[in-house]
C-alpha positions as CSV (number, residue, x, y, z in Angstrom):
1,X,-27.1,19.8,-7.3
2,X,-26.3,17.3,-4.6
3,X,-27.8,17.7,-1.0
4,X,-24.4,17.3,0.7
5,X,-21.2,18.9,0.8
6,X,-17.9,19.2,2.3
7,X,-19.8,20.7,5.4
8,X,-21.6,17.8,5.7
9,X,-18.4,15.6,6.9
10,X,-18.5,18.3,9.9
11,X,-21.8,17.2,10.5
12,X,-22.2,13.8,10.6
13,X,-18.7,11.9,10.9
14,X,-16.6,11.2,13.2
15,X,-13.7,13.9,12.8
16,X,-10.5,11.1,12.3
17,X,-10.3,12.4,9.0
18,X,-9.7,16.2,7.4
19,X,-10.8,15.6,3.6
20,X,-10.2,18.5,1.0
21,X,-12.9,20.9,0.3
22,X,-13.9,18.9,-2.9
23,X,-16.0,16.4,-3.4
24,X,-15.1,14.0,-6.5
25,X,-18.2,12.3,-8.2
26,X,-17.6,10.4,-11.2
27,X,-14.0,9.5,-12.3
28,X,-12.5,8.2,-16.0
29,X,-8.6,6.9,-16.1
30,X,-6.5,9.0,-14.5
31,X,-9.3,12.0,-14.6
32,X,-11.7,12.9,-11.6
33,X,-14.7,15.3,-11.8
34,X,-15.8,17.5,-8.6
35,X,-19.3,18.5,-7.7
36,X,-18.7,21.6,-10.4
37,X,-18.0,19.7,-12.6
38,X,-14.4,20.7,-12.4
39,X,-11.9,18.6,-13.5
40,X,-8.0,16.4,-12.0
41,X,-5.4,14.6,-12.8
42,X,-5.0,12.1,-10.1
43,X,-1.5,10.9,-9.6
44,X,-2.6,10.1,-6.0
45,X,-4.5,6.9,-7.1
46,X,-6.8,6.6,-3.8
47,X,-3.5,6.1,-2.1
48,X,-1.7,3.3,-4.4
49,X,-5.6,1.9,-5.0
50,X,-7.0,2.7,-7.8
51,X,-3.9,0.5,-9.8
52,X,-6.1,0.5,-13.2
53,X,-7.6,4.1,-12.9
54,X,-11.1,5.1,-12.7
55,X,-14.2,2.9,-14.1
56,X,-11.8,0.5,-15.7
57,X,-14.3,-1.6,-18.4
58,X,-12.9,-4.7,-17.5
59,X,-13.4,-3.5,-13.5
60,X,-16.8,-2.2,-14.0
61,X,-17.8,-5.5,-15.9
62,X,-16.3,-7.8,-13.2
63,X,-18.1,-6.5,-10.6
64,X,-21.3,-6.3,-12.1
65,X,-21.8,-9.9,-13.9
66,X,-20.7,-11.0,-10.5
67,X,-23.2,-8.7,-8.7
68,X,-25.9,-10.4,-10.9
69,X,-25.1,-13.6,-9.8
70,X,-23.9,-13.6,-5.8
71,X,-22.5,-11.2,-3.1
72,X,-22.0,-13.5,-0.3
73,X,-22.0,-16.8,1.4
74,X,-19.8,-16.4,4.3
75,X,-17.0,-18.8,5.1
76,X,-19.4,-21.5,5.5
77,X,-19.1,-22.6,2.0
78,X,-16.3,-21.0,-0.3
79,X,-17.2,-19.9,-3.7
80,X,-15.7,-19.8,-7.5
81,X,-14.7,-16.0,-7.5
82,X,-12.1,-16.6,-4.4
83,X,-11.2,-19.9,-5.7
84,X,-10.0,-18.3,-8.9
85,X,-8.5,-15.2,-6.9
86,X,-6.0,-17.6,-4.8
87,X,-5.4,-19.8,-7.8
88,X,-3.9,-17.4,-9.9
89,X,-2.2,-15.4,-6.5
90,X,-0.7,-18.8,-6.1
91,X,0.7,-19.5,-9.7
92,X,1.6,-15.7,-9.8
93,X,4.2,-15.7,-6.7
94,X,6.1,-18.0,-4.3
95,X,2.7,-18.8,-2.0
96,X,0.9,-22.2,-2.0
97,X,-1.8,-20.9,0.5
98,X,-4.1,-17.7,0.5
99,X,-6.1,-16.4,3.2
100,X,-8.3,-13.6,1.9
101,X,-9.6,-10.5,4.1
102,X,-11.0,-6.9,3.4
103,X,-8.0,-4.4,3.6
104,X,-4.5,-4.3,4.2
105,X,-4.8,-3.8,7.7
106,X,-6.7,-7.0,8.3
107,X,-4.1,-8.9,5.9
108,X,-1.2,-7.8,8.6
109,X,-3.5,-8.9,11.7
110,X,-4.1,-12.3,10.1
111,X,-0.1,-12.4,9.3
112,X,1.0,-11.2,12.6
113,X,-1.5,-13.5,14.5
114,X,0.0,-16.6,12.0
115,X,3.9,-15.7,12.9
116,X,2.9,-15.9,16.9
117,X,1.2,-19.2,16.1
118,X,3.7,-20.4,14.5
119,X,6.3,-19.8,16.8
120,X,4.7,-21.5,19.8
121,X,3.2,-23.9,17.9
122,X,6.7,-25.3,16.9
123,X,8.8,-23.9,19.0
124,X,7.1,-22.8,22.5
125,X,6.0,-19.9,24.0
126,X,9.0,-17.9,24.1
127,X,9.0,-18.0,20.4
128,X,6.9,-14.6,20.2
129,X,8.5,-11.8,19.4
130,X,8.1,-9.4,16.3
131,X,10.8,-7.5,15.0
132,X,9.7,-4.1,13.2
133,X,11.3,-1.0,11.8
134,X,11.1,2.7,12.4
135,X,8.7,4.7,10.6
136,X,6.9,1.4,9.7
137,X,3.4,1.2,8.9
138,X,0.9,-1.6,8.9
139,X,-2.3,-0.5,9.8
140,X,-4.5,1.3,12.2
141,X,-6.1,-1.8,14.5
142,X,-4.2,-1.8,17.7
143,X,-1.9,-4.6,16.9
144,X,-1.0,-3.5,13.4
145,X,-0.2,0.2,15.1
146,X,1.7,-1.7,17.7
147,X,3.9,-2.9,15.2
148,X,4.3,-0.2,12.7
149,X,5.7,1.9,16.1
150,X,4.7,5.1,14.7
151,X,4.3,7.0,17.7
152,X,1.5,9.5,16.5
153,X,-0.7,6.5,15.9
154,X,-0.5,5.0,19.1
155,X,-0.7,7.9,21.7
156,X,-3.9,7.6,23.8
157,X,-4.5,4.3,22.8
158,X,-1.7,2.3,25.6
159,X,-2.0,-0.3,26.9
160,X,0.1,-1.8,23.6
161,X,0.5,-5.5,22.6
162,X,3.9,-6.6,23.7
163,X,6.3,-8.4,22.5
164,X,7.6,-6.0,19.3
165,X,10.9,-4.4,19.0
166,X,11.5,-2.0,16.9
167,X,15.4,-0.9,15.4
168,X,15.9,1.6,12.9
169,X,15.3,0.8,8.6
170,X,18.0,-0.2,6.6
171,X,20.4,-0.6,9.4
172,X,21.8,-4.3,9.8
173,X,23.9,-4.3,12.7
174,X,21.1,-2.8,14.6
175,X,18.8,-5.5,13.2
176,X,21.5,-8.3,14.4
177,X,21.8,-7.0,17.7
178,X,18.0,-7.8,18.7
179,X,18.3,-10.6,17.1
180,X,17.6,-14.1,19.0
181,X,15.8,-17.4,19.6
182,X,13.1,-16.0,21.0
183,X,12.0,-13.9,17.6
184,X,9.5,-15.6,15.5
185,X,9.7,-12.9,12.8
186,X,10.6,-9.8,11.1
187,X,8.5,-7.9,9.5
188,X,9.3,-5.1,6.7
189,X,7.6,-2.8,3.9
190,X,10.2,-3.3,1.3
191,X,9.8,0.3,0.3
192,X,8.6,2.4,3.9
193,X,5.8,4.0,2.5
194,X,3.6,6.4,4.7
195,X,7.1,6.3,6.0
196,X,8.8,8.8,3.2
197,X,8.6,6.7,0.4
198,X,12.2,4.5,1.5
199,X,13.1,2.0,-0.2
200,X,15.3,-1.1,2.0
201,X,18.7,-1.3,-0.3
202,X,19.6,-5.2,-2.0
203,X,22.3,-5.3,1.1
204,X,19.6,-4.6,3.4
205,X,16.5,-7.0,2.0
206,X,19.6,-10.0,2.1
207,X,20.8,-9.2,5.3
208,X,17.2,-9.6,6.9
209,X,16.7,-12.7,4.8
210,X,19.9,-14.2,6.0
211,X,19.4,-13.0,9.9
212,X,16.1,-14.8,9.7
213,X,17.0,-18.0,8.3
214,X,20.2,-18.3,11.3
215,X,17.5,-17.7,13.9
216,X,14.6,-19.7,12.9
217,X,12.6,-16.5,12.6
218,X,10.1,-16.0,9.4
219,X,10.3,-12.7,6.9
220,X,7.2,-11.1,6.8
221,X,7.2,-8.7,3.5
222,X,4.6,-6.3,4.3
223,X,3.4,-5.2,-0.1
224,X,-0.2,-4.0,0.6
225,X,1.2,-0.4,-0.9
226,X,5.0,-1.9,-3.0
227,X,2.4,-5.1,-4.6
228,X,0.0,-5.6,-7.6
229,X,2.6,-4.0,-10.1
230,X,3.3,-0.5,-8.6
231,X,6.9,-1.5,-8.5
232,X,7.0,-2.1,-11.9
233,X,7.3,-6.0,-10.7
234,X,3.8,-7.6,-9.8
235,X,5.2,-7.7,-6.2
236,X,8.5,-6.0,-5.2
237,X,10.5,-8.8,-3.1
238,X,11.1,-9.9,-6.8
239,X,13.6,-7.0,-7.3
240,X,15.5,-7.6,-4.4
241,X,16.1,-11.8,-4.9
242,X,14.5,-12.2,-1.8
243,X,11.4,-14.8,-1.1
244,X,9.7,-13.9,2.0
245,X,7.7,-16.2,3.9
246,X,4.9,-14.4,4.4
247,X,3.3,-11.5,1.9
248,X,0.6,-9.3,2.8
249,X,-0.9,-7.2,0.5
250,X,-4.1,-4.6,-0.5
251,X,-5.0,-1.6,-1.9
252,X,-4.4,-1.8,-5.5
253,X,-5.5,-5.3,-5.8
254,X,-8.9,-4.7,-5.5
255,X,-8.8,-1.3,-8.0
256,X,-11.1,0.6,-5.8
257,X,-13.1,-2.9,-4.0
258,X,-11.7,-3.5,-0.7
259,X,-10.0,-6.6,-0.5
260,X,-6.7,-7.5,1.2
261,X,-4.8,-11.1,1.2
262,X,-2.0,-12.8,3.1
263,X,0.4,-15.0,1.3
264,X,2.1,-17.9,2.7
265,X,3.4,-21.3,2.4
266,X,1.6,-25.0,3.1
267,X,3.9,-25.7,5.7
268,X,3.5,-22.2,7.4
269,X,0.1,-22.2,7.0
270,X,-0.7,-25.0,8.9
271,X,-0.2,-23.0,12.2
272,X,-3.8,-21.3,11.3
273,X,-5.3,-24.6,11.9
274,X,-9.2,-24.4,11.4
275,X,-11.4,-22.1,13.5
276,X,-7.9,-20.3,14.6
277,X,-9.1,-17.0,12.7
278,X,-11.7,-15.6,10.1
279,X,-13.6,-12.9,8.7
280,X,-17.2,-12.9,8.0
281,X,-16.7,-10.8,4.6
282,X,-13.4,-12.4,3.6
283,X,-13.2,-14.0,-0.1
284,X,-16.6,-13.1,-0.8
285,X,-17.1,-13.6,-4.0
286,X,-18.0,-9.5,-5.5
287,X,-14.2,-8.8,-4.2
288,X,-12.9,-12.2,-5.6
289,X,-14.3,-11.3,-8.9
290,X,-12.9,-7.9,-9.2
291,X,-9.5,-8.9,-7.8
292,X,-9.5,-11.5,-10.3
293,X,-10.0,-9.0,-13.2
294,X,-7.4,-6.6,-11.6
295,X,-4.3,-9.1,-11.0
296,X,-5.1,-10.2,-14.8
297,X,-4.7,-6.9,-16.5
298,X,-1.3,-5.9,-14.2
299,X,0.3,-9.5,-14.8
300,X,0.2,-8.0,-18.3
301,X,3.7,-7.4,-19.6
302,X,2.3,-4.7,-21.7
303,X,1.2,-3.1,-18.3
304,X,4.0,-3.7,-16.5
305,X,6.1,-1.9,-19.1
306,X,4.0,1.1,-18.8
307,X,4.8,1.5,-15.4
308,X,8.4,1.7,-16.2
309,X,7.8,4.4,-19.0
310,X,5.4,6.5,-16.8
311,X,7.9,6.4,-13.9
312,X,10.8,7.4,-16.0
313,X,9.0,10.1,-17.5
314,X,7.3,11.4,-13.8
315,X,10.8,11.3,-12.4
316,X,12.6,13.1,-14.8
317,X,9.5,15.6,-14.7
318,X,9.8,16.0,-11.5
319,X,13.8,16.5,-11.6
320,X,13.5,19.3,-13.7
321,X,10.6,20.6,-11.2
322,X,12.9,20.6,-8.6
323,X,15.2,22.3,-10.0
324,X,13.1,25.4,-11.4
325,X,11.1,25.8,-8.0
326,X,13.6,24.7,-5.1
327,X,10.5,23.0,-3.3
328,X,11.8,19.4,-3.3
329,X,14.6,17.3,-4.2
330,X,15.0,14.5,-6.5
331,X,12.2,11.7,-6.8
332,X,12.7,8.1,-4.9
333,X,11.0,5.0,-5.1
334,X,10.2,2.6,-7.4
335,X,7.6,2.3,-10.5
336,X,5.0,4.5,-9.7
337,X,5.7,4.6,-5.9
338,X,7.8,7.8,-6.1
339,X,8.7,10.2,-3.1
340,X,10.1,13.5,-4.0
341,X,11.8,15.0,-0.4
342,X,10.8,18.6,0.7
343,X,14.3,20.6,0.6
344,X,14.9,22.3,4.4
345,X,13.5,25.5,4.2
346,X,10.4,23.9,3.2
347,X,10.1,21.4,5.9
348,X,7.0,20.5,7.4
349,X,4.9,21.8,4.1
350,X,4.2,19.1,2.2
351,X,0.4,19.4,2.5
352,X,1.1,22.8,1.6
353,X,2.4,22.0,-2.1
354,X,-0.7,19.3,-2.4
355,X,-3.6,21.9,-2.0
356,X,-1.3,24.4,-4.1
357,X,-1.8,21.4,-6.6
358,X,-5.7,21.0,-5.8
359,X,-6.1,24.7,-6.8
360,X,-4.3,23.9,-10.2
361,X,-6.8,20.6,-10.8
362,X,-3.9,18.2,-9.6
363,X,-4.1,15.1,-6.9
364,X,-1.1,14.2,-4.7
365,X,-0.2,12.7,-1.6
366,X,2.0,13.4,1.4
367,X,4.0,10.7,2.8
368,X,4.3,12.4,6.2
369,X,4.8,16.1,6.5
370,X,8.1,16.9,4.5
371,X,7.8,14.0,1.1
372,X,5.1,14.6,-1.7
373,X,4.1,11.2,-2.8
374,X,2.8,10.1,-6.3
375,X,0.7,6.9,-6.5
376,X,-0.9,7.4,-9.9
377,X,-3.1,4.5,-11.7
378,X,-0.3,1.8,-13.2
379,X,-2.1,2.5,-16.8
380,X,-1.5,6.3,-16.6
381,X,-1.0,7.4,-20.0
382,X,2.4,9.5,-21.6
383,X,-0.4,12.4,-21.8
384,X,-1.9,12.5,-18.5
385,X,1.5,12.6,-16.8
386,X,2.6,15.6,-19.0
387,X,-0.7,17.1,-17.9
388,X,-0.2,16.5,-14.4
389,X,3.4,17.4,-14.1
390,X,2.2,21.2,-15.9
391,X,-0.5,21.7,-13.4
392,X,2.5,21.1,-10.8
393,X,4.6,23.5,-12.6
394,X,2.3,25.9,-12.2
395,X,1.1,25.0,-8.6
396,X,4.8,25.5,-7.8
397,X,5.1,28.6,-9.4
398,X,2.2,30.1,-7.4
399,X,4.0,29.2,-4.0
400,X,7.4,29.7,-4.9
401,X,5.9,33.6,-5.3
402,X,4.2,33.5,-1.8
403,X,7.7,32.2,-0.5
């Protein structure tokens, strides 16, 4: 038996974080295994991570030819693994440059930082602002907090970065009234995630393309949670007939190893001249390998077309779940980014239905206190989500009865 626990946290880390009473030590697919020995369904995914499950063979292979070879070099010299990575990122989506980082956050810094640039570079100092949405979020540095305007993230941390507007999601006219010369970009999640799980509408995603464009301002598609296939699209600006000019994206492109890029054109990218910014671990060559190995399997079609099955078959699941409990409403979302909305009287319990679900061997996710969020692995299998969807069942059962 291990030496730790769940007490441990209490013990020794700094309390930012409130993890369940489990402990998960060995995963397979879309199947985790506690310290008992007790097995899950994960349809959480590590939060949109893990995009190929757990201890993928291809993954697990990556990463360890590459650890038998080298882990890093620092941005002195570049290497083949992050070479590779931004080639096939490149011949993949609209980009012709790649900066590479750690984590989504860090991907949003270097893309807010670039927009700035940009906009005094060519156009002067006044050129500065961001424009962002409501219920945004971007990250947890100061800056990327700043601009994702979620109150409860920035409280006790003022003084803010300046220069960010914020107007409400999916509301054009309110997006057109802020908008001027002075704007040097906007910057969007093309489905809010920690936000609810809200997709922008085609009307929307045009409108912001077209607003940016009359102003001279650039469209910043924040995908570290929508990209890498979760959409059912490798990135999801490709279902709305929009090209940013600027993509950020994470989480599942790593599988599980942290690693984070930002997308861009040549011309754009010349406003991070050299020595403008870095990162010590960024594009080292253990992530590049990995990512590598992940963005080959989800390019897939094969892949792909799973993530259109699974989602079809979660969301009529949970359809028929909602209407046999009364806990939720109907799933939104895209691919395997689905929301399903608390109904009224159950308001404010979200977390509530997720450890019901941890009692029944199930994983979810919140997507603040009244959505339940499901971010499973993109290669789920048809039998894994029934599984899932009857420990639900029965999670629901057990709460509907406490009322």
């Amino acid at each position: 038996m291990s030496t730790v626990s769940r007490s441990t946290f209490d013990q020794v880390m700094v309390p930012n974080y409130a993890p369940a009473a489990v402990i998960p030590v060995r995963g397979r697919g879309s199947r985790l295994w506690d310290q008992n020995d007790r097995e899950y369904v994960d349809l959480a995914g590590g939060i949109a991570v893990t995009s190929l499950g757990h201890a993928h063979p291809k993954l697990v292979a990556a990463l360890t030819e590459q650890a038998g070879k080298l882990w890093h070099l620092s941005n002195v010299m570049t290497n083949e693994p992050a070479l590779q990575l931004a080639q096939r990122l490149t011949s993949l989506t609209f980009a012709e440059r790649v900066y590479l980082c750690n984590s989504g956050a860090e991907a949003n810094e270097a893309a807010f930082k670039l927009v700035r640039r940009w906009g005094s570079t060519l156009f002067g100092a006044h050129k500065h602002t961001i424009v962002a949405f409501d219920n945004a979020f971007h990250g947890r540095t100061l800056f990327t907090v700043s601009v994702g305007g979620q109150a409860k993230y920035t409280q006790g941390f003022e003084p803010l970065p300046g220069g960010i507007v914020h107007v409400p999601f999916n509301d054009l006219a309110a997006l057109e009234a802020v908008m001027n010369d002075g704007v040097c970009a906007v910057v969007m999640e093309p489905i809010q995630g920690e936000g609810g799980v809200t997709p922008a509408t085609q009307e929307f995603a045009r409108g912001v393309r077209a607003l940016c464009d009359k102003h001279q301002a650039l469209l910043v598609y924040d995908e570290v949670q929508t990209g890498n296939g979760r959409t059912g699209k490798l990135f999801a600006y490709e279902h709305y007939g929009v090209t940013p000019d600027v993509l950020t994206t994470a989480k599942g492109m790593g599988g599980g190893f942290p690693v984070g890029a930002m997308l861009t054109t040549a011309k754009i990218a010349e406003a991070l001249a050299f020595g403008t910014h870095g990162s010590t671990y960024g594009g080292n060559p253990l992530a590049g390998a990995v990512a590598d190995a992940v963005l080959e399997e989800i390019s897939k079609p094969e892949l792909l077309a799973n993530v259109e099955a699974r989602s079809q078959q979660l969301r009529a699941g949970l359809e028929v779940l909602a209407q046999r409990h009364g806990l939720f409403g109907a799933p939104r979302g895209m691919g395997l980014l689905l929301g399903a909305p608390l109904v009224e009287s159950w308001n404010g319990r979200a977390k509530d239905i997720v450890n019901a679900g941890l009692a029944e061997g199930l994983w979810m996710l919140v997507a603040g206190p009244n959505v339940l969020r499901f971010a499973p692995a993109l290669n789920i299998t048809e039998a894994d989500v029934v599984e899932g969807l009857a420990r639900l069942d029965r999670a629901c059962a057990a709460l509907a009865r406490q009322g």
